[in-house]
N, CA, C and O atoms as a MOPAC input file, in Angstrom:
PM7 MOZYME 1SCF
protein

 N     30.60500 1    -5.18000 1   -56.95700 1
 C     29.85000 1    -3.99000 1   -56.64300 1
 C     30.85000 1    -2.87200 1   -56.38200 1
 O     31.61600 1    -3.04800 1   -55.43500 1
 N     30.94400 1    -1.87000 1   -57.00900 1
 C     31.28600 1    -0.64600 1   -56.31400 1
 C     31.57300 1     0.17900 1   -54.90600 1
 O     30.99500 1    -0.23400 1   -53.90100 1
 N     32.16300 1     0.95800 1   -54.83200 1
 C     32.51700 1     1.46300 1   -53.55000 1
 C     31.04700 1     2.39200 1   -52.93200 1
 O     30.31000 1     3.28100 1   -53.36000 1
 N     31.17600 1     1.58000 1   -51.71400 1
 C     29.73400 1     2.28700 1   -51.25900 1
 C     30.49200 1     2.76100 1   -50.16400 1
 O     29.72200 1     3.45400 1   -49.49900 1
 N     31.53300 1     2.74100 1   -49.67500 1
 C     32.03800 1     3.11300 1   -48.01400 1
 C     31.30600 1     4.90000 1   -47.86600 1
 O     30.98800 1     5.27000 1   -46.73500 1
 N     31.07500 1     5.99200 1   -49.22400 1
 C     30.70700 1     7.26200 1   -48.64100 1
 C     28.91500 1     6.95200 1   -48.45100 1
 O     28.21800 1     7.95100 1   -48.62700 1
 N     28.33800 1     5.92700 1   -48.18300 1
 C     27.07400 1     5.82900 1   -48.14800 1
 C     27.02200 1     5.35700 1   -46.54900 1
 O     25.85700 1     5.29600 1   -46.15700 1
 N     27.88800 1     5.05000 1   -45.65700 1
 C     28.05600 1     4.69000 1   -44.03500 1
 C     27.61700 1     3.58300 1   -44.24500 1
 O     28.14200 1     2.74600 1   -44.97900 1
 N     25.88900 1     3.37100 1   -43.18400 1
 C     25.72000 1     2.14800 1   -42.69800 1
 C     24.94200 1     1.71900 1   -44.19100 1
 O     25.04100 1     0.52500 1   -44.47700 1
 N     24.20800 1     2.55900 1   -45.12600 1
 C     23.54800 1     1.87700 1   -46.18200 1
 C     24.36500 1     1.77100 1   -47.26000 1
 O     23.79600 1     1.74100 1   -48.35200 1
 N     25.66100 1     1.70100 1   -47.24200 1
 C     26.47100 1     1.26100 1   -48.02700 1
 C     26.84500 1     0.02300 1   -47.29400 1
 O     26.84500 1    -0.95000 1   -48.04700 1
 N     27.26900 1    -0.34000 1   -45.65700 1
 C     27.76500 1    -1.48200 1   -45.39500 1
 C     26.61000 1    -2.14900 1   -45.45800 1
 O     27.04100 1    -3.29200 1   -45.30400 1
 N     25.43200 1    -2.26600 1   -45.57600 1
 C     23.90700 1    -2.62000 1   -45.52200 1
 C     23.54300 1    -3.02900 1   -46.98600 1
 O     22.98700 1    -4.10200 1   -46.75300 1
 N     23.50400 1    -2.91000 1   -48.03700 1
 C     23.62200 1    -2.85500 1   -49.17200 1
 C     24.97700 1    -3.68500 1   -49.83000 1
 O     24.85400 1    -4.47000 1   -50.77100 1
 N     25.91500 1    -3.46400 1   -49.36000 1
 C     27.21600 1    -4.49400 1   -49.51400 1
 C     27.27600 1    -5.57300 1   -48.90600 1
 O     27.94500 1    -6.47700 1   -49.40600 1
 N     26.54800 1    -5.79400 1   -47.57400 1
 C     26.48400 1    -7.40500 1   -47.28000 1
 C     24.96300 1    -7.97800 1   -47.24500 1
 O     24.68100 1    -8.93500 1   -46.52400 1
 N     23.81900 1    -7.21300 1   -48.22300 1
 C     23.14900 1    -7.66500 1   -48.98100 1
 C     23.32600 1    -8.66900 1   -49.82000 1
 O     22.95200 1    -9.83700 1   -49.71500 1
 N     24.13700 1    -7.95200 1   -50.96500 1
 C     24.56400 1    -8.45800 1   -51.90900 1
 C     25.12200 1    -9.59000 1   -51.71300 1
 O     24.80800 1   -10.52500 1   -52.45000 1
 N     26.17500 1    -9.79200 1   -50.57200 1
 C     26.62700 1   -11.33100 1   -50.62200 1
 C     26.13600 1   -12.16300 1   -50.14500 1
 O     26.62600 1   -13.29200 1   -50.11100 1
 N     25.16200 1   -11.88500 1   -49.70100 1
 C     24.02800 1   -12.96400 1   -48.94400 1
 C     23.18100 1   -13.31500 1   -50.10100 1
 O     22.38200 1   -14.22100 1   -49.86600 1
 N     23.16400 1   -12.94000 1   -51.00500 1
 C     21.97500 1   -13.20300 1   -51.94400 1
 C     20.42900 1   -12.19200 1   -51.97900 1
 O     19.30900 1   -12.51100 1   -52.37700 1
 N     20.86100 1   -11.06500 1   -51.47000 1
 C     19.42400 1    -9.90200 1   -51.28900 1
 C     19.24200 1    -9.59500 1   -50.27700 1
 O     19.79400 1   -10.10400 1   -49.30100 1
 N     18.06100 1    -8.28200 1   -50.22300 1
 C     18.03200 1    -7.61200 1   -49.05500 1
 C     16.76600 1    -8.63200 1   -48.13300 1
 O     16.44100 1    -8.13600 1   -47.05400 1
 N     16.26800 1    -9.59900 1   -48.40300 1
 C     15.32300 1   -10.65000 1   -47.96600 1
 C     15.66200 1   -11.20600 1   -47.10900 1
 O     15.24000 1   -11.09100 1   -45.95900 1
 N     17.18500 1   -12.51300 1   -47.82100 1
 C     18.05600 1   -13.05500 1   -47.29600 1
 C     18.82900 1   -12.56200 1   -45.90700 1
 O     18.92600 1   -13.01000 1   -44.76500 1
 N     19.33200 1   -11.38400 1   -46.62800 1
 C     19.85500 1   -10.49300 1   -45.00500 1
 C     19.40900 1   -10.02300 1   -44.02000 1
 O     20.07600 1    -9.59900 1   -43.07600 1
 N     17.87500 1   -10.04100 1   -44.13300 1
 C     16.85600 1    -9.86300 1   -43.20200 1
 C     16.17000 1   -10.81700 1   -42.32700 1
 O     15.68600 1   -10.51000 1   -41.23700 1
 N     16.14800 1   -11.97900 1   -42.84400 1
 C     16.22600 1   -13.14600 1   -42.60500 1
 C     17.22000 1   -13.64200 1   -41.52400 1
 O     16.85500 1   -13.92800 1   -40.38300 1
 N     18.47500 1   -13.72400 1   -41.95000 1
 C     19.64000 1   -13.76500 1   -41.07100 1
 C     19.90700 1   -13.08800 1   -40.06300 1
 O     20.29600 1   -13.58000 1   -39.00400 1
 N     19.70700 1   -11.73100 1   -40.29500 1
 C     19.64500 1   -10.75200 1   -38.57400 1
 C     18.55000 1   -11.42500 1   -38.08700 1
 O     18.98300 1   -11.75300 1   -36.98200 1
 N     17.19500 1   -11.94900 1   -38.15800 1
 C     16.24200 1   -12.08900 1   -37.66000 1
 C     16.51600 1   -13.81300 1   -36.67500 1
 O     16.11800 1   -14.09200 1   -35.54400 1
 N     17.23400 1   -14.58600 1   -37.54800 1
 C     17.71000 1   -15.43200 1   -36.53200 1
 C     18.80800 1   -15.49500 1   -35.85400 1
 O     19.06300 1   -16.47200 1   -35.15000 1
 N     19.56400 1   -14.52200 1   -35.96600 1
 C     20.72300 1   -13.91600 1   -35.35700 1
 C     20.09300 1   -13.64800 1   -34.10300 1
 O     20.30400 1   -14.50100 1   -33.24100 1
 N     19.41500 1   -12.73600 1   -33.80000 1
 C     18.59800 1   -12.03600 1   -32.88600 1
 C     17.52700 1   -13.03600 1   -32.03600 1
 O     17.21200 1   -12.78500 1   -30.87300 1
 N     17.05800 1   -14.10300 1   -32.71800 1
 C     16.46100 1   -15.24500 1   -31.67200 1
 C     17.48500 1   -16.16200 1   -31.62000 1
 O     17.10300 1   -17.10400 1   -30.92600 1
 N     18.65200 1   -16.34400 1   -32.04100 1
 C     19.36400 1   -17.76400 1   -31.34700 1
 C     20.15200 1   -16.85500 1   -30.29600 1
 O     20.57300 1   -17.38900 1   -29.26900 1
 N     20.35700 1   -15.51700 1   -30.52300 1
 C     21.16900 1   -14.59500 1   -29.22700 1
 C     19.92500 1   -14.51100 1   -28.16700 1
 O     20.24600 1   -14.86600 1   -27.03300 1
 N     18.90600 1   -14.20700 1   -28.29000 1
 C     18.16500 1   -13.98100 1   -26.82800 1
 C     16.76800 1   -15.04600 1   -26.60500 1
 O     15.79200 1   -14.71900 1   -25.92900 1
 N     16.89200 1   -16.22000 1   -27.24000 1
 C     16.08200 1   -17.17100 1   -27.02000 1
 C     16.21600 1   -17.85700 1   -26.00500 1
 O     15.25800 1   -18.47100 1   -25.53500 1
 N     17.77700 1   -17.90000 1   -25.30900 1
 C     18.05200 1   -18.63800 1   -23.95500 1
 C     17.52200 1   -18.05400 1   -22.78500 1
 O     16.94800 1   -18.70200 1   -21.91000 1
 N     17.81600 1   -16.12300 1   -22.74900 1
 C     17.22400 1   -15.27600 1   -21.84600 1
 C     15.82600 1   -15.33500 1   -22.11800 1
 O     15.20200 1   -15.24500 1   -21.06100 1
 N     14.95600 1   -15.47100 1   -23.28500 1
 C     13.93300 1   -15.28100 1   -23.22600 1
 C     13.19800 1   -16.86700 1   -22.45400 1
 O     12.26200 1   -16.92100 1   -21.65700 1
 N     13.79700 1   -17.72000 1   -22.87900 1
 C     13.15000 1   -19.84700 1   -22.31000 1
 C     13.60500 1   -18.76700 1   -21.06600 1
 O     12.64500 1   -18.02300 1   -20.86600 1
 N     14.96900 1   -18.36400 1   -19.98600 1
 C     14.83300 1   -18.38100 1   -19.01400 1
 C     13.92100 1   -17.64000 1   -17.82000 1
 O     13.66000 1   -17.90600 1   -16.64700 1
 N     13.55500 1   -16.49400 1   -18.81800 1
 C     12.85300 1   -15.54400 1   -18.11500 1
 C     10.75400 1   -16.39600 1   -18.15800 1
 O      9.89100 1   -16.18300 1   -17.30600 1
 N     10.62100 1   -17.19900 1   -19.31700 1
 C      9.61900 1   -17.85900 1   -19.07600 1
 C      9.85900 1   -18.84400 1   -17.96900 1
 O      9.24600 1   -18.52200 1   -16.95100 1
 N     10.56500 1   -19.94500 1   -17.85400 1
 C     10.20100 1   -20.71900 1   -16.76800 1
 C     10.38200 1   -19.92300 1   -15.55500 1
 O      9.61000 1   -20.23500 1   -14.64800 1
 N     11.35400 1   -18.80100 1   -15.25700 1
 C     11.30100 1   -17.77000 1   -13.99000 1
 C      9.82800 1   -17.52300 1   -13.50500 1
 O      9.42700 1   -17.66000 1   -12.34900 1
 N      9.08100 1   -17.12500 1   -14.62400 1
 C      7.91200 1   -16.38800 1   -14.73500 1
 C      6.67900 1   -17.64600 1   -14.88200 1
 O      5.52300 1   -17.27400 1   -14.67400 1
 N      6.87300 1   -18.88100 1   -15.17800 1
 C      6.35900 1   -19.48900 1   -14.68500 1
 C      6.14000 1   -20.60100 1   -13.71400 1
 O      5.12200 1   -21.27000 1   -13.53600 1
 N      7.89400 1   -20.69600 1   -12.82000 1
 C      7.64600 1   -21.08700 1   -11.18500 1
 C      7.15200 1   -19.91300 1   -10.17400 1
 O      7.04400 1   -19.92100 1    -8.94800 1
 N      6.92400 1   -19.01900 1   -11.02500 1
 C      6.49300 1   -17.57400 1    -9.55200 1
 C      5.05600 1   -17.61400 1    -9.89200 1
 O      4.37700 1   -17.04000 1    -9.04100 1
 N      4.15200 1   -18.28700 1   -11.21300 1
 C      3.12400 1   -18.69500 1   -11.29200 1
 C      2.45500 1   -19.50700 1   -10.46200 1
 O      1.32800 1   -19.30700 1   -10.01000 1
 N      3.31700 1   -20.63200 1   -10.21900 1
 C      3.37000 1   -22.16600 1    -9.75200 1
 C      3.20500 1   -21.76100 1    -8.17500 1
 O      2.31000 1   -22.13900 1    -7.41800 1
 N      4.42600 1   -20.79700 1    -7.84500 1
 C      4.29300 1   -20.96400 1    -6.84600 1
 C      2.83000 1   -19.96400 1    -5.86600 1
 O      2.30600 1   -20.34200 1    -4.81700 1
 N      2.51100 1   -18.72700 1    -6.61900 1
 C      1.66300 1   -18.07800 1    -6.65900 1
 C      0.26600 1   -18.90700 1    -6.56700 1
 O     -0.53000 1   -18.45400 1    -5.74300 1
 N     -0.07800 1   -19.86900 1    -7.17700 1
 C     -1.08400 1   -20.66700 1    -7.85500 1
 C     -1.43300 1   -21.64600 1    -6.37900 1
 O     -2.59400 1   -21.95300 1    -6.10900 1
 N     -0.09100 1   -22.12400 1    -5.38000 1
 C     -0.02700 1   -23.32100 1    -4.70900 1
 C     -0.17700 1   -22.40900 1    -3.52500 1
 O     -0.84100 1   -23.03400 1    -2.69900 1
 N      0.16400 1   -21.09400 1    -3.00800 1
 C     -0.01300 1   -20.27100 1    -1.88300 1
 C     -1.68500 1   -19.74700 1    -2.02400 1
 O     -2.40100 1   -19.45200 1    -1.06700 1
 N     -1.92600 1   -19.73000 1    -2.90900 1
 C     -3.49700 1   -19.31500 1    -3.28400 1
 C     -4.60000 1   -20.60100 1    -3.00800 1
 O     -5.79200 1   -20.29600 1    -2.97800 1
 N     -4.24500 1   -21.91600 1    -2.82400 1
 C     -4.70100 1   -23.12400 1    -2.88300 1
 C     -4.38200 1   -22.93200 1    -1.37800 1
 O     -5.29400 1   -22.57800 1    -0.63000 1
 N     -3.53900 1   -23.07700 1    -1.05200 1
 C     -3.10500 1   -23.05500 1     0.39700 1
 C     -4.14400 1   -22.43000 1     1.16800 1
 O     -5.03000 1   -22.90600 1     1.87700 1
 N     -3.75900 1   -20.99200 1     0.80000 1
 C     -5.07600 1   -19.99200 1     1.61800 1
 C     -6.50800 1   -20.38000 1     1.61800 1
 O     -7.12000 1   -20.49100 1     2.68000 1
 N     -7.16500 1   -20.62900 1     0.25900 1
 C     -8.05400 1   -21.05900 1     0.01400 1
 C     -8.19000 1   -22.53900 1     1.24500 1
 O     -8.70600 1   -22.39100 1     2.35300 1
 N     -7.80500 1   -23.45000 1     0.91300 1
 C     -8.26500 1   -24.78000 1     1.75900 1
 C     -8.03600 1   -24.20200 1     2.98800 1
 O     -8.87600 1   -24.70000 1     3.73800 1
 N     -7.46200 1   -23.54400 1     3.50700 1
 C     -7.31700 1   -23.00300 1     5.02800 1
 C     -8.46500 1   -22.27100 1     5.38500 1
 O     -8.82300 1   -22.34500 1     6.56100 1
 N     -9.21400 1   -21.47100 1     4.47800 1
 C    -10.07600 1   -20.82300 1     4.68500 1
 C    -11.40100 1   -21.79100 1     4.59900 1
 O    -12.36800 1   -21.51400 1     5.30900 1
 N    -11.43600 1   -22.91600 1     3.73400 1
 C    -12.94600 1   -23.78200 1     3.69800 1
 C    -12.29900 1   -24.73200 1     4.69000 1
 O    -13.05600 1   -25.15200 1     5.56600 1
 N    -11.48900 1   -25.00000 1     4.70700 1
 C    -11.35400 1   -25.73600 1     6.53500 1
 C    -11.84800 1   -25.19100 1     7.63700 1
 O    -12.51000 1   -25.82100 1     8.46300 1
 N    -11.52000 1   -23.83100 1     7.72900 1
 C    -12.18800 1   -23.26900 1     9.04800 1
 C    -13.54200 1   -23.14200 1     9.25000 1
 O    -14.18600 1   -23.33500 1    10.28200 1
 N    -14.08300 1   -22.63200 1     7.63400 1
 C    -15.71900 1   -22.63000 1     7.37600 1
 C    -16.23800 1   -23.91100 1     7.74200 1
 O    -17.24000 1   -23.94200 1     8.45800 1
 N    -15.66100 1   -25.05400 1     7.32500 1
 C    -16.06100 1   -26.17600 1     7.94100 1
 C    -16.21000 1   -26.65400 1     9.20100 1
 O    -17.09900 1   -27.42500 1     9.56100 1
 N    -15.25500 1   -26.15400 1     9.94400 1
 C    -15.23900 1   -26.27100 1    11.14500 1
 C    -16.24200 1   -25.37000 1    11.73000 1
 O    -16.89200 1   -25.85500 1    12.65600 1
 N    -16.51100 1   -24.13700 1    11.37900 1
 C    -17.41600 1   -23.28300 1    12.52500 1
 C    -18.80000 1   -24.03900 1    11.91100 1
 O    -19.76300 1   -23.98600 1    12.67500 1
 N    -18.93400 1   -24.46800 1    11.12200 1
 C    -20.66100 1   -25.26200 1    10.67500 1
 C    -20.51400 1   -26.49800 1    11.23500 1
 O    -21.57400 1   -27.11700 1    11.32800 1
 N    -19.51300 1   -27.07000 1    11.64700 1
 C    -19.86400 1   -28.41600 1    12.43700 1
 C    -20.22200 1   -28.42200 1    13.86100 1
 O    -20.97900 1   -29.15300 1    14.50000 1
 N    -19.19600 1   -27.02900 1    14.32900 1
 C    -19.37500 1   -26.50500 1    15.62200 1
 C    -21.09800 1   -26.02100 1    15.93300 1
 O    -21.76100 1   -26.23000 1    16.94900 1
 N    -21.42100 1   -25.45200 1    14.90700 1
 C    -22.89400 1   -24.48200 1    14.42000 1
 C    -23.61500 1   -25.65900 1    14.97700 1
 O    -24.21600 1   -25.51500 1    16.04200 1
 N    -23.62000 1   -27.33700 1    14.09100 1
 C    -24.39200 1   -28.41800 1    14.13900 1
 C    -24.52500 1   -28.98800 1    15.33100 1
 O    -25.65200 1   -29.12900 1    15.80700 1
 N    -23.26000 1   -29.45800 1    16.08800 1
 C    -23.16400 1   -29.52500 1    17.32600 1
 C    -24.26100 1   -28.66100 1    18.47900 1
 O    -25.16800 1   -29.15700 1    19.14700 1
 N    -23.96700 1   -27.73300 1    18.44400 1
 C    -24.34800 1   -26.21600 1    19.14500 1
 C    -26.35400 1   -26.61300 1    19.18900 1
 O    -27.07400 1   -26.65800 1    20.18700 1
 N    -26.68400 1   -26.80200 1    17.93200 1
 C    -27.60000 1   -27.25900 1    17.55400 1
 C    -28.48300 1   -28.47400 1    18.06000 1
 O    -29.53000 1   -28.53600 1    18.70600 1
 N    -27.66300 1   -29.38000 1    17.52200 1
 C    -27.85000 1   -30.90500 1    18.21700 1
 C    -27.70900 1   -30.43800 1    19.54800 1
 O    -28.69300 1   -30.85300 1    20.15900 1
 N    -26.99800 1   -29.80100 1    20.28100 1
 C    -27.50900 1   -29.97600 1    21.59900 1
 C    -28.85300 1   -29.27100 1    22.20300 1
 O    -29.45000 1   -29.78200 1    23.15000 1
 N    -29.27300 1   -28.08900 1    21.59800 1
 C    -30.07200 1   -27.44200 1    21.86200 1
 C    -31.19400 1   -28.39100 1    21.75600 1
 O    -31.76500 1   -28.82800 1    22.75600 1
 N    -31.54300 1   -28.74100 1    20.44100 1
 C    -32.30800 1   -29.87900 1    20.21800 1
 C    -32.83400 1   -31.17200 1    21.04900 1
 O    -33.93800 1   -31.71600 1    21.02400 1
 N    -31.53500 1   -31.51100 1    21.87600 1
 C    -31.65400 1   -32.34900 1    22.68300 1
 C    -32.33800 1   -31.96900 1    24.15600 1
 O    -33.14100 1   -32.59100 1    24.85100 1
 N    -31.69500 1   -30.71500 1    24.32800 1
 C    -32.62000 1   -30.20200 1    25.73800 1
 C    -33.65100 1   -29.81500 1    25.38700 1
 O    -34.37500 1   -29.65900 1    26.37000 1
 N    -34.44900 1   -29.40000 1    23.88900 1
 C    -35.77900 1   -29.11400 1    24.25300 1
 C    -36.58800 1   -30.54900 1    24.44300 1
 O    -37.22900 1   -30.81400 1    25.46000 1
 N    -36.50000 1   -31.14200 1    23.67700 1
 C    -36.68800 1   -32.88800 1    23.84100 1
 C    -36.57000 1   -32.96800 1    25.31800 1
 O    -37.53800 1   -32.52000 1    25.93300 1
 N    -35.55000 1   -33.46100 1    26.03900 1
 C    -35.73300 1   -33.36700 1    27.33600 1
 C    -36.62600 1   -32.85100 1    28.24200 1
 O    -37.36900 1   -33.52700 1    28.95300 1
 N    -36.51200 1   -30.96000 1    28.20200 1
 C    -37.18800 1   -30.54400 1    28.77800 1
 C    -38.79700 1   -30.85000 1    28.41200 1
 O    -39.49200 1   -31.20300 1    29.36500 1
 N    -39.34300 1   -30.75500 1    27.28600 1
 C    -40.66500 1   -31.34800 1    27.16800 1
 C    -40.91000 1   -32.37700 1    27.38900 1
 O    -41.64400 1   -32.38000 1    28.37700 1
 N    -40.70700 1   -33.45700 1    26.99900 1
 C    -40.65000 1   -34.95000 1    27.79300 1
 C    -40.57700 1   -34.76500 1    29.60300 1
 O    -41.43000 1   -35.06600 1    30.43800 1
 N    -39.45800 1   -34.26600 1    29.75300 1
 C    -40.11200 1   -33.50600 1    31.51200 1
 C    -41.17700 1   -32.80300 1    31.76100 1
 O    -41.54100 1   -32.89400 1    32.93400 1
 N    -41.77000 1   -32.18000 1    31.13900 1
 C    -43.06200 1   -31.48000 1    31.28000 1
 C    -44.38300 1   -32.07300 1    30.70700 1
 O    -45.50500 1   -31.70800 1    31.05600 1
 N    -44.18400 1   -32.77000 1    30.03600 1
 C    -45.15300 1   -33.57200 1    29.72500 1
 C    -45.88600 1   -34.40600 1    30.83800 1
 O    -45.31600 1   -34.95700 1    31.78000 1
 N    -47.55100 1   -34.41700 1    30.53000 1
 C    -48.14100 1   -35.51400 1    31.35500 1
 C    -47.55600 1   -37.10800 1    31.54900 1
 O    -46.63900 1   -37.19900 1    30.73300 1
 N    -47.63400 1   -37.84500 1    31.96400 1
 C    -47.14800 1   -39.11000 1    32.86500 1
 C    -48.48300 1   -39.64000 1    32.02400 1
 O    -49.49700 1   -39.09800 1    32.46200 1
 N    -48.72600 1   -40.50300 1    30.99700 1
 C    -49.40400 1   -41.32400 1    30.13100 1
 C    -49.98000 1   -42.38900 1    30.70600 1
 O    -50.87700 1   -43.11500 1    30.27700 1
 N    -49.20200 1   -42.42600 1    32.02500 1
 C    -49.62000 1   -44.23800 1    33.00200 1
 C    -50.50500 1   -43.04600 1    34.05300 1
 O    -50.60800 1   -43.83300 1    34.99400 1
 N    -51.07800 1   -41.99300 1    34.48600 1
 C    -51.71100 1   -41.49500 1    35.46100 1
 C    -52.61100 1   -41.21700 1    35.01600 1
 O    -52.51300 1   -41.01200 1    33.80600 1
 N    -53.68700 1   -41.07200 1    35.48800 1
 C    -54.89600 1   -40.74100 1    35.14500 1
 C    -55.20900 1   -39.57800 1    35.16100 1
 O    -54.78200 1   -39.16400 1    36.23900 1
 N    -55.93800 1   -38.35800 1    34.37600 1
 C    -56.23900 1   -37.13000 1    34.15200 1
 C    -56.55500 1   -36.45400 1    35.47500 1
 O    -57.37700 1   -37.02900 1    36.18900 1
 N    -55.82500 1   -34.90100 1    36.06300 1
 C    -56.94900 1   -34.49000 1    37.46200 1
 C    -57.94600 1   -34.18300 1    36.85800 1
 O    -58.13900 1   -33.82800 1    35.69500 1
 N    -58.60400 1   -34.34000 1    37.73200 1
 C    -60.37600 1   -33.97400 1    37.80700 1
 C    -60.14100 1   -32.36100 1    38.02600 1
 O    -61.10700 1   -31.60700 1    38.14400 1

C-alpha cells in the first residue's frame, strides 16, 4: 500500500486495516481489545454492586422481621389484655348471678 502518513489517523487507520485483513477485522479486534482491557473492572464493579445488594437486601429483612416481631408482640399483649377482661366479666357475673340452690324471693 502506499504512503498514507499525510492522511494522520485515517491513514494509520486504513494502513493497519489492511494488515489485519479489512476494516471488519480491525473492528473486531479493537472491540475485544476494549473488553479483555475493562472486563476485570467491569466483573469487579458487578460483584461490588452486588454485595451492597446483598447486603442492602439482608438489612431490609432485618428491619422488616423486627418490625412483624414487635407487631406480634403488641397482638399477643392485645390477647392477653383481652383474656383477662374476659375473665373478670365471667367472674363478675357469676358473682351477681342468682344462687340456683335458693329459692326465688317472694
Amino acid at each position: 500500500m502506499g504512503n498514507l502518513s499525510n492522511l494522520g489517523g485515517y491513514g494509520t487507520f486504513t494502513t493497519r486495516a489492511h494488515a489485519v485483513g479489512g476494516v471488519d477485522k480491525l473492528i473486531k479486534i479493537i472491540e475485544s481489545e476494549a473488553v479483555r482491557e475493562h472486563a476485570p473492572k467491569l466483573m469487579a464493579d458487578s460483584v461490588a454492586a452486588s454485595v451492597a445488594a446483598g447486603v442492602a437486601l439482608a438489612e431490609g429483612g432485618r428491619r422488616l422481621y423486627g418490625v412483624a416481631k414487635s407487631k406480634m408482640s403488641e397482638r399477643e399483649a392485645q390477647r392477653a389484655t383481652a383474656d383477662d377482661a374476659r375473665q373478670q366479666l365471667r367472674e363478675q357475673a357469676a358473682a351477681d348471678a342468682p344462687d340456683a340452690s335458693s329459692p326465688p324471693a317472694a
